[in-house]
N, C-alpha and C positions, 0 to 999 in steps of 0.2 A: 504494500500500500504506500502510495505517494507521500509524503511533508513536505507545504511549501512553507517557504516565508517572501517576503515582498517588504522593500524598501519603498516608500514614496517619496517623489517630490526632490529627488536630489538633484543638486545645482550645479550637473556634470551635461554635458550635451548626448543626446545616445548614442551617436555617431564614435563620439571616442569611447565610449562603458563597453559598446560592441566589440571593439578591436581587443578587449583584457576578456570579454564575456566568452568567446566564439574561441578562447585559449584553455579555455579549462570546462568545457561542458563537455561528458562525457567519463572525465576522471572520477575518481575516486577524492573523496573528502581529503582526506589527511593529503595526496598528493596538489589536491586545486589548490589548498591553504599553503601549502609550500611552495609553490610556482607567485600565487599571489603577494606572497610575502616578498620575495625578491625581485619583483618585477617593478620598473624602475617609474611607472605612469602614477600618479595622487588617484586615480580613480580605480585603483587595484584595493586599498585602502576598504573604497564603499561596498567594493564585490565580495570579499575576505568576509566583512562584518556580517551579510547576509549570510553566507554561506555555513557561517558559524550560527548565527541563527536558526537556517533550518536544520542543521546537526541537531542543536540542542533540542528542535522542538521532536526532533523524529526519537530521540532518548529520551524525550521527558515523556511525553504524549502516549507513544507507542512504544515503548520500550525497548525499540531496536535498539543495536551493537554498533556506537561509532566506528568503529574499526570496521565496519561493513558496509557501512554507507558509500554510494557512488550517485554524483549529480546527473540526473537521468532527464533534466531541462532546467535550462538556465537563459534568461531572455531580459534584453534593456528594453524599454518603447518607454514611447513621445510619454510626458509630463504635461502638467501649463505651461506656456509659454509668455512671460513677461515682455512685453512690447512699450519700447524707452525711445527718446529722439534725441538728436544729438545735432548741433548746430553746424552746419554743411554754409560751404559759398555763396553770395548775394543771395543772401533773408531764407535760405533754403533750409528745410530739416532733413536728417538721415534717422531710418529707421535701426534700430537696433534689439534685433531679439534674443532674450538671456534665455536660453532654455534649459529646460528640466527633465527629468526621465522618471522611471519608475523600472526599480529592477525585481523581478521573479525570478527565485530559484525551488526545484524539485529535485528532493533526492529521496531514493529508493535502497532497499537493503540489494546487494549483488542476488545471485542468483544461484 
């Protein structure tokens, strides 16, 4: 049986959470968390946090065996997007969008 956990609302773009996410879906827990830990990107940090997250909930919840856990779906998508303007040439504005994401992870006992 699946445990997820979900991050909201982080103030990383999905664009970049994607390129650390798409590194470690499929691994095994204890290996995502080491890969993550040394990976040189700030937004490894927010992926790490979840991923312990849903460790935890699949050991507290359901009683499974951290050491058996493997991330069986791991996914960044679109957040809100905060829309700011920023003062451009002759009276002009430029748009500026800070964007946000929302990370899902799923991990399952191996097989």
């Amino acid at each position: 049986m699946t445990v997820q956990a979900t991050a909201k609302g982080i103030s990383v773009s999905p664009k970049k959470l994607r390129l650390v996410v798409d590194m470690v879906r499929g691994k095994k827990v204890e290996d995502a968390l080491n890969i993550l830990k040394y990976y040189p990107s700030p937004s490894a940090q927010h992926v790490a946090k979840v991923v312990k997250a849903a460790a935890a909930n699949a050991e507290n919840n359901l009683l499974l065996e951290p050491t058996a856990l493997r991330i069986v779906g791991i996914y960044a998508n679109e957040g809100p997007t905060l829309k700011r303007l920023r003062a451009k040439a002759r009276g002009r504005a430029g748009r500026i969008l800070k964007r946000s994401s929302h990370i899902t992870v799923l991990v399952d006992e191996e097989a």
